[in-house]
C-alpha positions in Angstrom: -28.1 13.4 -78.1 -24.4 13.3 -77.1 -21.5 13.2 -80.2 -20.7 9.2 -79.6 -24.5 8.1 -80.5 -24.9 10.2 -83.8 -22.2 7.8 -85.3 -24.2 4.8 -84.0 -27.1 2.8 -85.5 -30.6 4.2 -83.4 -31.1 0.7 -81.7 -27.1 0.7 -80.6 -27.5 4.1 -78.7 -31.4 3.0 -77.0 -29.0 0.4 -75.5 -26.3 2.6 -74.3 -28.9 5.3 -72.7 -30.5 2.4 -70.7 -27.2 0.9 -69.8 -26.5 4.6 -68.2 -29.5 4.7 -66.6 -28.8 1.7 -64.8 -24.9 2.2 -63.9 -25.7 5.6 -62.5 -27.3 4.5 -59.1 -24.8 1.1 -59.4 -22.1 3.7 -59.2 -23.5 6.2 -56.0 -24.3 2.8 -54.0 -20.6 2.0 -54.9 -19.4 5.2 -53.9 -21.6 5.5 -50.9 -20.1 2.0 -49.5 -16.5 3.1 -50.1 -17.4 6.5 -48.1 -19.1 4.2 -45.0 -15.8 1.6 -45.5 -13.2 4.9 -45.4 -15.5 6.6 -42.8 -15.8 3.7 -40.7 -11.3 2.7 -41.3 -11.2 6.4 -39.9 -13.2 5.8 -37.0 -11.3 2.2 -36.2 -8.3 4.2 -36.4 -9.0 6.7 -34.0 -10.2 4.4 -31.9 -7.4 2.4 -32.2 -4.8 3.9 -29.4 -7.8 4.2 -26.7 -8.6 0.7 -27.5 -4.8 0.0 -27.0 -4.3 2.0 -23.7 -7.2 0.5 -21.6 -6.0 -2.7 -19.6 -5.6 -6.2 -20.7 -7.9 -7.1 -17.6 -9.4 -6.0 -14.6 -6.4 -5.1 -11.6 -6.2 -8.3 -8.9 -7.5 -6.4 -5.6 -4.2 -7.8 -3.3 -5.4 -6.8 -0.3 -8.7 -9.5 -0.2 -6.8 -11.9 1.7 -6.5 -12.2 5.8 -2.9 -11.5 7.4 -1.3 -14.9 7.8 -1.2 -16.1 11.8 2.5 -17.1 11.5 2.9 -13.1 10.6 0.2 -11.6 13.1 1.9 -14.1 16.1 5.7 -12.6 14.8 4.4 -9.1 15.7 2.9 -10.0 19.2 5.9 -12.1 20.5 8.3 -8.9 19.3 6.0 -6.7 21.6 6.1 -9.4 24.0 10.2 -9.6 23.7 10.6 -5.5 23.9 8.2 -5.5 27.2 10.7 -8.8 28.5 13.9 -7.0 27.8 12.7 -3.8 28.9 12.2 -5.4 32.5 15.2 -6.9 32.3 13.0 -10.7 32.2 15.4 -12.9 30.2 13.5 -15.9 31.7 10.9 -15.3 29.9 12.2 -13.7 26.8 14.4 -16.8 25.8 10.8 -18.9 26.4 9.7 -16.4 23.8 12.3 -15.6 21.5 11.4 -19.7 20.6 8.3 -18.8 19.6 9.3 -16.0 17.4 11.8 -17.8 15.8 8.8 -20.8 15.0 6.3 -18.4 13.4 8.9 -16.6 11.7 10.3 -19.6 9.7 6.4 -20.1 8.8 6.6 -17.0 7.5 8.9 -18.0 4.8 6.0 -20.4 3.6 3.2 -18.4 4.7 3.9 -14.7 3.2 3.4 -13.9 -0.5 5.8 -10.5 -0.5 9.0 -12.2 0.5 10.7 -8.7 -0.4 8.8 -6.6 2.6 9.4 -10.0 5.0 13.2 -9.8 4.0 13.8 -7.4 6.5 12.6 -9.3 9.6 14.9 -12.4 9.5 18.4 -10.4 10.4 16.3 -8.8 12.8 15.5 -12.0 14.8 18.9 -12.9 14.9 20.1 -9.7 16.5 17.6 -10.0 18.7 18.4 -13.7 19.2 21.9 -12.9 19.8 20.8 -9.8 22.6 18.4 -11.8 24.1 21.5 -14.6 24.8 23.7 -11.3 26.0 21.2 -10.0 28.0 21.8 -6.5 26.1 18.6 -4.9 27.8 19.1 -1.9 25.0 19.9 -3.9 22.0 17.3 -6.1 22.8 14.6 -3.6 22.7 15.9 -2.2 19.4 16.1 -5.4 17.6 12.4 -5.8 19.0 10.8 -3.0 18.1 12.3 -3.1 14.5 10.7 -6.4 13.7 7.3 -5.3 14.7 7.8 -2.0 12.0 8.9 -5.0 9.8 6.1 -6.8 10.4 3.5 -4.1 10.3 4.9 -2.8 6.6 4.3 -7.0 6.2 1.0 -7.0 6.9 0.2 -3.9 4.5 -0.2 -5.9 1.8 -3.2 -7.9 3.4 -6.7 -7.0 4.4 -6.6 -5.1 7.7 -9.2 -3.9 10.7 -7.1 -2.0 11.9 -5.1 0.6 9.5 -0.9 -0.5 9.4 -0.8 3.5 11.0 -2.0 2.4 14.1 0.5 -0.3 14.6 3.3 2.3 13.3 2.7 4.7 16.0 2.7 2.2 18.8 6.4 1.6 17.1 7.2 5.3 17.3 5.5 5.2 20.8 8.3 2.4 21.5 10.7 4.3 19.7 10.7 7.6 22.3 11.3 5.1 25.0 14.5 3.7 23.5 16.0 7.2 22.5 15.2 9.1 25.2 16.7 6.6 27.6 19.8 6.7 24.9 19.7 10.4 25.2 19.8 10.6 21.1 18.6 13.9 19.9 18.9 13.2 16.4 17.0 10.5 16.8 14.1 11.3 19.2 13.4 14.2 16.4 13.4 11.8 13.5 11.2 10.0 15.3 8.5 12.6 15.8 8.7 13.8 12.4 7.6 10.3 11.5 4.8 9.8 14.0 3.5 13.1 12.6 3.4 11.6 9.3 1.9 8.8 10.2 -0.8 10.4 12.3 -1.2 13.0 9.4 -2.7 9.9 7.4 -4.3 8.3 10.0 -6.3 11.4 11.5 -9.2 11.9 9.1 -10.7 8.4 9.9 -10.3 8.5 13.4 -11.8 12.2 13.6 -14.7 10.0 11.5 -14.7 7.9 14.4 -14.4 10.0 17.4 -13.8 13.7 17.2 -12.4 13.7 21.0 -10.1 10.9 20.4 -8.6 12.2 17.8 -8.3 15.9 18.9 -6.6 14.5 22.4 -4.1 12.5 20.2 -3.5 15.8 17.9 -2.2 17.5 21.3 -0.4 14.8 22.2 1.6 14.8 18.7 1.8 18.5 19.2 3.8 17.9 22.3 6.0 15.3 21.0 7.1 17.9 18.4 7.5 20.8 21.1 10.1 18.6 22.8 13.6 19.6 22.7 15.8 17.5 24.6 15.8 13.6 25.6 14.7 14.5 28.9 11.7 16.5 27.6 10.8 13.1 25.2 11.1 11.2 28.2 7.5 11.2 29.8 5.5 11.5 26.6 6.6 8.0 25.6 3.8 6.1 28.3 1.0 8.5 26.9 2.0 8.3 23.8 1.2 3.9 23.9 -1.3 4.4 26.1 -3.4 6.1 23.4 -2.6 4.3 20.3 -4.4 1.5 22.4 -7.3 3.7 22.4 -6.9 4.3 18.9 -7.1 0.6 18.1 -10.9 0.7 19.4 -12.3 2.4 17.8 -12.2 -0.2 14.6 
């Protein structure tokens, strides 16, 4: 018998002993739910910065919709205007140079990512303004650039055909233009481009067609082996000619 019920009346410390008897598991349930409750504040806790790192939502897939016609028509009529000015046909490049100027005001409307469009306006007037001039050279420049514009453009949209493709046919375009120039600097900066660009193409068309893809490899190869304008010269024709057949095969 503990020192506190000897000074106590017999039926005062029966009461106490059952009292005891029934705080003792009140007290381990108590204790037990303020373990779970710190154990569980622990876990919250440390889940708390994972929970606070993972996204808000799901990311928007941008590239679900089609390229917009008004953007797809801008990059044929600025092939159209470089093979015009490149025969010296001004007839028909100020018929077209209309048409460009149309689908690119639609473009303002049409195209979502009015940052990678910037680029093509000031590129329609220059070529506006050499088409009027008949500047053969200019002409072909201005040209050429709005179909790179126009392919980074159309990047942000669902394609068939990867943007690469349509970047080598540039760099195809691009030899022409430099060689006939006779710039060196750049006719190399060029190749080091279309090398990059093929670099990241390559695996899917070797997916596609092995043969293809080794016969463009050696055509790169020959583009980089070039040394002076002259040597650029005739690898410019192949060079197109085989991004068409690259364009096929998707």
């Amino acid at each position: 018998m503990n020192e506190g019920c000897r000074t106590k009346p017999l039926g005062v410390c029966d009461a106490l002993r059952a009292a005891g008897v029934l705080l003792i598991p009140l007290l381990m349930i108590g204790l037990s739910g303020c373990s779970s409750a710190s154990q569980s504040g622990t876990n919250a806790n440390s889940a708390g910065p994972t929970a606070s790192n993972a996204p808000a939502s799901t990311p928007v897939n941008t590239k679900i919709e089609s390229v917009p016609k008004s953007l797809s028509d801008a990059g044929e009529y600025a092939e159209n205007l470089y093979d015009h000015a490149n025969a010296n046909d001004w007839k028909n490049a100020e018929a077209k140079i209309g048409l460009l100027k149309t689908a690119v005001e639609r473009i303002r409307t049409d195209v979502n990512n009015q940052k990678a469009a910037g680029e093509i306006y000031p590129n329609v007037a220059a070529l506006e303004r050499a088409v009027t001039a008949k500047d053969r050279q200019a002409a072909m420049r201005a040209a050429n650039q709005i179909t790179r514009n126009v392919a980074w453009t159309t990047a942000d949209y669902k394609l068939v055909v990867p943007v690469e493709v349509v970047l080598l046919d540039y760099y195809g375009r691009e030899l022409e233009i430099w060689a006939e120039a006779k710039d060196a600097s750049k006719l190399q900066s060029t190749a080091r481009e279309m090398r990059r660009t093929w670099d990241a193409l390559r695996p899917s068309i070797e997916r596609k067609d092995a043969a293809l893809a080794k016969k463009f490899e050696a055509l790169i190869a020959q583009v980089e082996g070039a040394k002076t304008p002259a040597d650029y010269a005739p690898l410019a024709k192949p060079v197109l000619d085989e991004v068409d057949n690259l364009e096929k095969v998707f």
